[in-house]
C-alpha positions as CSV (number, residue, x, y, z in Angstrom):
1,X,-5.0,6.5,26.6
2,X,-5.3,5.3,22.6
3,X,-7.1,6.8,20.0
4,X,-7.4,6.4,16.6
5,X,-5.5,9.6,14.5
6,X,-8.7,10.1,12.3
7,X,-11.0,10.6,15.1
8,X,-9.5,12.7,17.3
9,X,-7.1,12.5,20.7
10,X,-9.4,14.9,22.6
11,X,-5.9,16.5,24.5
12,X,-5.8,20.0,24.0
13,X,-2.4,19.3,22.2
14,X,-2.0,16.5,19.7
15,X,0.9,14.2,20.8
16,X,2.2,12.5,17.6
17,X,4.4,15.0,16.8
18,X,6.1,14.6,20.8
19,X,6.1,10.8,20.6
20,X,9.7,10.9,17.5
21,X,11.5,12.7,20.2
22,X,13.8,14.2,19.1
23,X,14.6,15.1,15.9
24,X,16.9,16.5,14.0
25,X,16.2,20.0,12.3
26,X,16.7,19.9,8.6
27,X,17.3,23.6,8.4
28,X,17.6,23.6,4.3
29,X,19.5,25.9,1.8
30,X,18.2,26.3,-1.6
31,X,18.4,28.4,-4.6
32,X,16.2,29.0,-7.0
33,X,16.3,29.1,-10.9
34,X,16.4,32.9,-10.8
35,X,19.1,33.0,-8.4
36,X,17.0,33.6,-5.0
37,X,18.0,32.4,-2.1
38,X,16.0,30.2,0.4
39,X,16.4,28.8,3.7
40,X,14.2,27.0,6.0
41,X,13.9,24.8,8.9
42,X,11.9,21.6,8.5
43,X,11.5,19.4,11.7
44,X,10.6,16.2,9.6
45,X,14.9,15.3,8.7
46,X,16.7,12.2,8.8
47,X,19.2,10.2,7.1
48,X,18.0,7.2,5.5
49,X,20.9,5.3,3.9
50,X,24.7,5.1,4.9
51,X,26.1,3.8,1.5
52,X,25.7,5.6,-0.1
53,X,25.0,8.3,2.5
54,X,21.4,9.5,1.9
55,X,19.1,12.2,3.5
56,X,15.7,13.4,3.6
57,X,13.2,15.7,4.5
58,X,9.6,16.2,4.8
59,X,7.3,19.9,3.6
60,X,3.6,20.5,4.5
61,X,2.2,22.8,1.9
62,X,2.7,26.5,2.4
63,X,0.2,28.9,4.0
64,X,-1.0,29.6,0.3
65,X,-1.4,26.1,-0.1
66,X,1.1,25.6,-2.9
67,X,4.5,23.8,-2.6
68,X,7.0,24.9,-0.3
69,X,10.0,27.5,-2.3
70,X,12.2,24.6,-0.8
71,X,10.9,21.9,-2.8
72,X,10.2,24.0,-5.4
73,X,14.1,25.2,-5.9
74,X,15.3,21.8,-4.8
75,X,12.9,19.9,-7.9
76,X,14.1,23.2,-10.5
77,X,17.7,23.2,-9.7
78,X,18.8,20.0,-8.6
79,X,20.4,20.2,-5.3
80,X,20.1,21.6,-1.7
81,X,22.5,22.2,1.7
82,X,21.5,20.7,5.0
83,X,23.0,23.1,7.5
84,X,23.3,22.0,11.4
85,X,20.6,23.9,13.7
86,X,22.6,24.2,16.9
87,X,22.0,26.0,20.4
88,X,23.8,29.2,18.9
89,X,22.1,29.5,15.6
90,X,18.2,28.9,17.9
91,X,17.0,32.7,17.0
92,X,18.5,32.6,13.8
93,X,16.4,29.6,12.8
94,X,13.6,30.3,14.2
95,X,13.5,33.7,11.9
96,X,14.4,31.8,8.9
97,X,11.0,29.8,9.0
98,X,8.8,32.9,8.6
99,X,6.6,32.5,6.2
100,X,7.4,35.3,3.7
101,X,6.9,35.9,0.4
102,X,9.2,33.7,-2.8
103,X,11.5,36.7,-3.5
104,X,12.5,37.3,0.1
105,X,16.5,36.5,1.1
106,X,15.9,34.4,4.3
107,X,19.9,34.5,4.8
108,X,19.5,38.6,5.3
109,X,16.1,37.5,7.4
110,X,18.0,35.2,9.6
111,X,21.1,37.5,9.9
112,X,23.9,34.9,8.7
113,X,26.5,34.8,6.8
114,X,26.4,32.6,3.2
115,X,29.5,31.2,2.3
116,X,30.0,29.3,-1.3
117,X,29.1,25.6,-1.9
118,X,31.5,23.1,-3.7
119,X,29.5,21.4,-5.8
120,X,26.7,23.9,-6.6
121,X,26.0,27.4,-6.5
122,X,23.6,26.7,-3.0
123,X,24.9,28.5,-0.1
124,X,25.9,27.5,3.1
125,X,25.5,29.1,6.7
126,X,28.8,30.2,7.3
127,X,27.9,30.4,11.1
128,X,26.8,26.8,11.0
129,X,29.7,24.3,11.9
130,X,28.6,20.7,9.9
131,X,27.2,21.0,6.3
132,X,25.9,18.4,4.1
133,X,25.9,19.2,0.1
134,X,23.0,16.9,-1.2
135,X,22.3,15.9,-4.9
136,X,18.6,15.9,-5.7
137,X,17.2,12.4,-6.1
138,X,13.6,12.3,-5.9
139,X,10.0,13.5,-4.7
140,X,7.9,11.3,-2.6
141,X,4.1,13.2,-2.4
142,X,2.5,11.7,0.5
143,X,-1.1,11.8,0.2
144,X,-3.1,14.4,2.2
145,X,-5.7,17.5,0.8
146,X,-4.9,20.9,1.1
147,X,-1.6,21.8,3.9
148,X,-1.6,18.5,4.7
149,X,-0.2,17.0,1.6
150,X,3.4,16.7,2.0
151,X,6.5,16.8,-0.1
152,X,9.4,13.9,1.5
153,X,12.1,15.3,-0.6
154,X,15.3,12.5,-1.3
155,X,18.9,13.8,-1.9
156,X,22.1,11.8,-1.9
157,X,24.9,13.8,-0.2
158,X,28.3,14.1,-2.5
159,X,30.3,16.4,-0.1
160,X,30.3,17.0,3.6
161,X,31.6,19.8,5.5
162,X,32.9,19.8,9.4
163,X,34.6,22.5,10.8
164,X,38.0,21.2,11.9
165,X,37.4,22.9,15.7
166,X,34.5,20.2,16.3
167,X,37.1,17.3,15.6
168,X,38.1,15.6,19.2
169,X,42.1,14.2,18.7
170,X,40.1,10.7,18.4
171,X,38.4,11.4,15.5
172,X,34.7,11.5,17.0
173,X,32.8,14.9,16.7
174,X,32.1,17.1,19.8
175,X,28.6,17.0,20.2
176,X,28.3,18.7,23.4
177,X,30.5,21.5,21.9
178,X,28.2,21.8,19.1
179,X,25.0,21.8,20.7
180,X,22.9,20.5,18.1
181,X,19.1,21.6,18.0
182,X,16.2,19.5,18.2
183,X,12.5,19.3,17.9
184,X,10.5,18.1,20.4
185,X,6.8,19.0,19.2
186,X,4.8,21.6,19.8
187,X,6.5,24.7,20.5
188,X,9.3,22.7,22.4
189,X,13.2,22.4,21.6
190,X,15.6,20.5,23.0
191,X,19.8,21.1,22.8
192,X,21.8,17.8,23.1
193,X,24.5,19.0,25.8
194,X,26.0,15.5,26.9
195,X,26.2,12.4,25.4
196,X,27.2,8.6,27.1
197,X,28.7,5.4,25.2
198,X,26.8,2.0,25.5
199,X,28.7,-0.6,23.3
200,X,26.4,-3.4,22.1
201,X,26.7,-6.8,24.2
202,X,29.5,-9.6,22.7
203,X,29.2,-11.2,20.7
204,X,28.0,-8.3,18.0
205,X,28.5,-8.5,14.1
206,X,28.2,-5.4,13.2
207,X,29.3,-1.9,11.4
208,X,28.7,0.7,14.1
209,X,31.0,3.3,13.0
């Protein structure tokens, strides 16, 4: 099949969001200028940039069809938490993306543990074994009307968290100990159990570490 996005697919699910299989959850820890905190998964997260290291994310408007507390906090205060989704933490994300009102602690919602940032005063998930402390850069509003307008939110990371038990003796992370969390559209998850090595062809010039 093709279609054009504007007209329709005519499946009785739409497929774009299972074609950028998979991706990484950006579950996000914020705090507001009042001191409330937020978390929230968003299944639109990436890194964009190695050097410096640089992340982002993507928020369709909320149900009320304002801005999403995430972006609102992130844009107020000037700084946000990426905290690793993994096969553990599944229920526990999945309640922090309730949609519930500004004032509600998603932490308490969730049932995890915050545990003090470095270089702000945004918690972490203590459960959570990787963290990434990012530094508010910028606001990209995509165009779209009504919940379709979305937020891509920019943030330079300036400290990084790993919890030493993740750390094989070679210096590589455990994935398949970790179990990170992915999105596969729809409803659908995946959990990256194994992983394989395929070393580019010689001769390579390149920086793959």
């Amino acid at each position: 099949m093709q279609y054009i996005p504007q007209d329709g697919h005519g499946l009785r699910y739409d497929p774009f969001k299972s074609l950028t299989v998979p991706r990484p959850i950006g579950w996000i820890s914020t705090r507001s200028r009042d001191g409330v905190d937020n978390l929230a998964p968003f299944s639109h997260w990436q890194n964009v940039s190695g050097r410096p290291p640089t992340v982002m994310f993507a928020a369709t408007q909320a149900l009320d069809g304002g801005r999403k507390d995430s972006v609102r906090n992130i844009e107020d205060t000037g700084w946000f938490v990426w905290n690793m989704a993994t096969w553990e933490l599944r229920e526990a994300v999945n309640r922090s993306g309730l949609p519930v009102p500004p004032g509600v602690d998603e932490f308490a919602l969730a049932g995890v543990t915050k545990v003090p940032s470095v270089e702000s005063d945004v918690p972490r998930v203590a459960e959570a074994p990787c963290h990434l402390e990012c530094r508010y850069l910028q606001t990209v509003r995509l165009p779209g009307t009504g919940r379709d307008a979305v937020d891509m939110v920019i943030g330079q990371v300036v400290r990084v968290h790993i919890d030493d038990q993740v750390i094989l003796p070679e210096g590589k992370l455990d994935i398949p100990l970790i179990k990170p969390l992915a999105r596969m559209g729809y409803y659908d998850y995946a959990v990256v159990e194994s992983v394989f090595e395929m070393k580019p062809p010689d001769p390579y010039v390149g920086d793959v570490l």
